[in-house]
N, C-alpha and C positions, 0 to 999 in steps of 0.2 A: 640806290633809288629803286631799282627793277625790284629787288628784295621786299623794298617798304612796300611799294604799291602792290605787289604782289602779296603781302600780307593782310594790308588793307583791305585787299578783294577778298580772301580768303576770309578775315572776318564778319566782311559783310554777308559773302556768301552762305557764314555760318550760322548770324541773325536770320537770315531768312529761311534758313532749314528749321530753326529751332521755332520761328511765326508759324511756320507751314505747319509746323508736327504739333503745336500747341492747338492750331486751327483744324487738324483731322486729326484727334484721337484714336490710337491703336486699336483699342477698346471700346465699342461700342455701350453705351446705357441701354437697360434693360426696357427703357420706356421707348428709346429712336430703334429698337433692335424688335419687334414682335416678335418676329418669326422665328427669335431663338428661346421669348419668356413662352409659347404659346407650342414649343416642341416636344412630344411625348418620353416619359422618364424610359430608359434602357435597361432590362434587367438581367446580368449575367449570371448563368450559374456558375457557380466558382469550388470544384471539389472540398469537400472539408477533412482538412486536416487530423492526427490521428490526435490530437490535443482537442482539438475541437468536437470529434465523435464520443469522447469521452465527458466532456460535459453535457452533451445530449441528456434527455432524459428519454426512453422508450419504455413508455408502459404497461404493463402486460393485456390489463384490460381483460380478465376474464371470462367475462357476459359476455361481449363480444364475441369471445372464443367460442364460448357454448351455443351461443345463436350460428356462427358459422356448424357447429355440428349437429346441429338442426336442420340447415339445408342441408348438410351434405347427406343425414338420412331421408329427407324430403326428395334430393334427388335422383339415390339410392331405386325408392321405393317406384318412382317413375317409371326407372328403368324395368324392376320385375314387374310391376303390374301392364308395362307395352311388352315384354316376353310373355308373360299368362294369356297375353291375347293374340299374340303372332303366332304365336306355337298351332294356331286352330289354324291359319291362313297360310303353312308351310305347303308350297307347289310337291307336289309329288311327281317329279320328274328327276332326269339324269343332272349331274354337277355343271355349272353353267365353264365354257372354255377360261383356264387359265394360263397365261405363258407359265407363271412360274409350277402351279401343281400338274401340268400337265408333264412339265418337263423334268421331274425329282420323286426320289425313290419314294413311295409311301409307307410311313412307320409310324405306327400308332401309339406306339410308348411316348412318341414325339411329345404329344398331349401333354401325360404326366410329367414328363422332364420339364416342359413351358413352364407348368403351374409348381412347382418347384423349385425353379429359376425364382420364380415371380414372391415367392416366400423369405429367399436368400435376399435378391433386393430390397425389398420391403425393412429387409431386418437394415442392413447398409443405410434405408435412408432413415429408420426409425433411430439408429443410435446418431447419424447427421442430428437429428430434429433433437432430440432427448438432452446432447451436451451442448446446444447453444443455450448462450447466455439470453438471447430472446426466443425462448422456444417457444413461447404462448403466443408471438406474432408470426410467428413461423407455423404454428399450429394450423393458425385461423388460416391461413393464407392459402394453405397445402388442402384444407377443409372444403374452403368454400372453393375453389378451384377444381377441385374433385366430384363436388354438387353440381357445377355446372356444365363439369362432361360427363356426368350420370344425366344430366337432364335431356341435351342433345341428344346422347347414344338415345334413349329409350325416344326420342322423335324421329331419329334418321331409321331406327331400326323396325318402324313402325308402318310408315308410310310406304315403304319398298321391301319387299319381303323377296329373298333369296330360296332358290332350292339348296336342301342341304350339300355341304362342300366335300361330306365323309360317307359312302353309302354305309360303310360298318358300325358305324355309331347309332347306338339305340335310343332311338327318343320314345313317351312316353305315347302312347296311341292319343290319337285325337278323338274327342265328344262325336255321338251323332247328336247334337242337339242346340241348342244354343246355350253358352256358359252360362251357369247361373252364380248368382255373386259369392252365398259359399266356398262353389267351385273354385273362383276366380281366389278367394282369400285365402284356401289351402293350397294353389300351388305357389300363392307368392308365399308363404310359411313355409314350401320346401325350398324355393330358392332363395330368400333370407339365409336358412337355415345352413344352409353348402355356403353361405360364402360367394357364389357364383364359381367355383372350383367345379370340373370334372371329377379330382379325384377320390371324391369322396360319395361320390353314388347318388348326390343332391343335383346336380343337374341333366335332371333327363326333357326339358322340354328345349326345343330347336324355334330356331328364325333371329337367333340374338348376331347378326353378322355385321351389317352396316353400320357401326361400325366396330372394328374389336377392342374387346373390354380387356382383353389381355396386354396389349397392345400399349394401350395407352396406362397402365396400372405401369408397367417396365417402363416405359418412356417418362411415367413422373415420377418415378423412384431416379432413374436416371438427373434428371432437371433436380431435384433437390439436393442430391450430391453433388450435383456440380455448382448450384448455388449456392451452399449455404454450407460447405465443406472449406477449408482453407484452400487458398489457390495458391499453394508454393510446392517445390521443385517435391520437395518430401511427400505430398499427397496426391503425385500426379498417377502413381499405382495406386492409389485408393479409386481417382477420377475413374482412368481405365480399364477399371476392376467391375466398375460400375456400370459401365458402355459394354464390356466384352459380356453382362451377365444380359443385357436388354436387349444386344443383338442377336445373341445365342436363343432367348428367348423365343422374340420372333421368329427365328429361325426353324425353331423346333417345332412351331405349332403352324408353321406352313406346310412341311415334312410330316406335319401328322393329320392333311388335310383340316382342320379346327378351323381356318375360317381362310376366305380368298385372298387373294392378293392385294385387291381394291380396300378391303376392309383394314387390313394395315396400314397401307399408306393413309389409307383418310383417318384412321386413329392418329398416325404421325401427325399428319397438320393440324388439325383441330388440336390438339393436346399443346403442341408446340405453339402454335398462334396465340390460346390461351393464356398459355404460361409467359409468353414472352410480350403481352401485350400488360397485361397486371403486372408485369413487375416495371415494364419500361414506365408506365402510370405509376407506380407506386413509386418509384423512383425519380420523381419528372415532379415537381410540387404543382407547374402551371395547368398542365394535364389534369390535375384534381379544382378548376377553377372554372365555371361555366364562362361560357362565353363564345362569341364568333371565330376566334384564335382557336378555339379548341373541338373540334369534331368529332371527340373519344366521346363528349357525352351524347351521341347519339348511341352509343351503346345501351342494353335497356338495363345492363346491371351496373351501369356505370355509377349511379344514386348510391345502391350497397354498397361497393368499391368503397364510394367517398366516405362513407359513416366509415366504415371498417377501418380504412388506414386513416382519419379524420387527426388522432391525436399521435400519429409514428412521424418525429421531427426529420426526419430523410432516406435517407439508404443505413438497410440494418447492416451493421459493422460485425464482421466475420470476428467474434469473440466467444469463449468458452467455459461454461464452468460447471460443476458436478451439480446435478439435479436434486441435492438436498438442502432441509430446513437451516438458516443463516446460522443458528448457534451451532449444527454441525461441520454447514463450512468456515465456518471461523477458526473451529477443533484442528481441522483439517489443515489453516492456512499457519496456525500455530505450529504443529507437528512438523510441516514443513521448513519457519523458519527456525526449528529447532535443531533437527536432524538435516538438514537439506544444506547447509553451511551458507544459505542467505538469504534475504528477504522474502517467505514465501509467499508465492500471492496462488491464487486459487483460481484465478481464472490465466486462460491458457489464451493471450491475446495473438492471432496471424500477423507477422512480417512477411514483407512481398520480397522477392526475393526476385 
């Protein structure tokens, strides 16, 4: 009897669980529920896959490229024509105190060693740029980058004018008169012409200090290698190959009085802030989208930014291949799976390691 009734209860008790749950719904409708139809969509970024990177399309886009080398000579020229005009407003007094050049031996070979370094690097990040398989967005990128701290230098270098850092360094006499535009046109044709190098007897005009052009030229040879290099255990002596030439650099052209202490460091940031804020945007899709969420377009190149990377589907993929016309790397990928005893492919794709 205690059994039965006890079952009894238990079935009824069960009817009324099953009224109650029939009567509140687990499950809300989207019409008794607002506040979940009326909730903003969530978007994650989610890394892509290396299956995924390869159906990407990343297009070269060479206009673009070319307009990027348009500023970067646009902001090239900025820079010598605010040297052709600081060169007049050079103070003629003693070296202003530095901890580091006051306290280090002065060697003036230092100079030519820097800009020599700086040739060696160049070549490191030019063969980096030359074997990726997007080198024309890597072109543009390195271009307009380069234009916009051509731009700065020749502003910061302008406004604040430095007494020279080297008394032994020969600059070229200053006007008694006021430049006239000629004037101004042939020394920027001799500083074009040098390259901006010392070593070559083209740069005799002073005040190009705040900040240095050395400086930052090693520090983005630097950042391209390490971007756009493979990051595995095998090219970690290529990385620090690349470091040890940009710090020796600097090094060297402290050592040879060539510019102050303050003038490196602020090429450091500026160069590194630049570089590291275009790529974290270039790499970021939300970052590329106006809006109150996004505060990078208050940048004023942020507009070009967006046209320039408008049609690159995400992060460019560390991938590699010879810098020649398709029907000759086809040759090339034949030959391979000819003599190479298996499938050859022609592009050299990075595993992390």
């Amino acid at each position: 009897m205690s059994y039965g009734a006890a079952g009894g209860g238990s079935r009824r008790s069960s009817r009324e669980v099953l009224d109650s749950n029939s009567q509140t719904p687990l499950l809300e409708s989207s019409s008794e529920s607002p506040s979940l139809s009326t909730s903003p969509d969530v978007k994650i970024d989610i890394p892509l896959t290396q299956e995924l990177e390869q159906e990407l399309v990343f297009p070269d886009e060479p206009l673009k490229t070319v307009f990027s080398f348009l500023f970067l000579i646009f902001g090239f020229l900025v820079t010598t024509f605010s040297l052709a005009l600081t060169h007049e407003r050079v103070p003629d007094y003693d070296p202003l105190p530095d901890i580091v050049l006051d306290n280090t031996t002065y060697h003036q070979w230092g100079l030519k060693a820097s800009e020599i370094i700086i040739i060696l690097s160049i070549v490191l990040a030019f063969i980096t740029v030359i074997l990726h398989t997007h080198r024309m967005i890597v072109i543009r990128r390195v271009f307009f980058i380069l234009g916009l701290l051509y731009m700065y230098r020749g502003l910061t270098m302008f406004v604040t004018v430095l007494p020279i850092s080297d008394k032994n360094y020969e600059c070229a006499p200053k006007l008694n008169h006021t430049i006239t535009f000629l004037e101004l046109i042939s020394r920027v044709a001799t500083i074009v012409s040098g390259g901006g190098l010392s070593m070559n007897g083209k740069q005799i005009y002073c005040g190009d200090f705040i900040f240095s052009g050395h400086t930052m030229v090693l520090m983005m040879t630097f950042f391209v290698v390490r971007e756009y290099s493979p990051r595995t255990k095998k090219f970690l002596v290529f990385h620090m190959l690349s470091l040890v030439l940009s710090v020796t650099g600097v090094s060297m052209l402290l050592v040879s009085r060539g510019h102050y202490s303050i003038d490196c460091l602020v090429a450091y940031w500026v160069t590194s802030r630049v570089w590291w804020t275009y790529h974290t945007m270039a790499n970021t899709k939300h970052l590329q989208l106006s809006g109150s969420h996004n505060h990078m377009d208050n940048i004023w190149w942020w507009y070009v930014f967006r046209y320039a990377e408008s049609n690159v589907p995400g992060e460019v993929p560390r991938r590699y291949s010879l810098p020649l016309p398709k029907r000759m790397r086809e040759g090339v990928t034949r030959w391979r799976a000819r003599w190479g005893g298996g499938a050859g492919h022609h592009r050299l794709e990075e595993t992390e390691e």
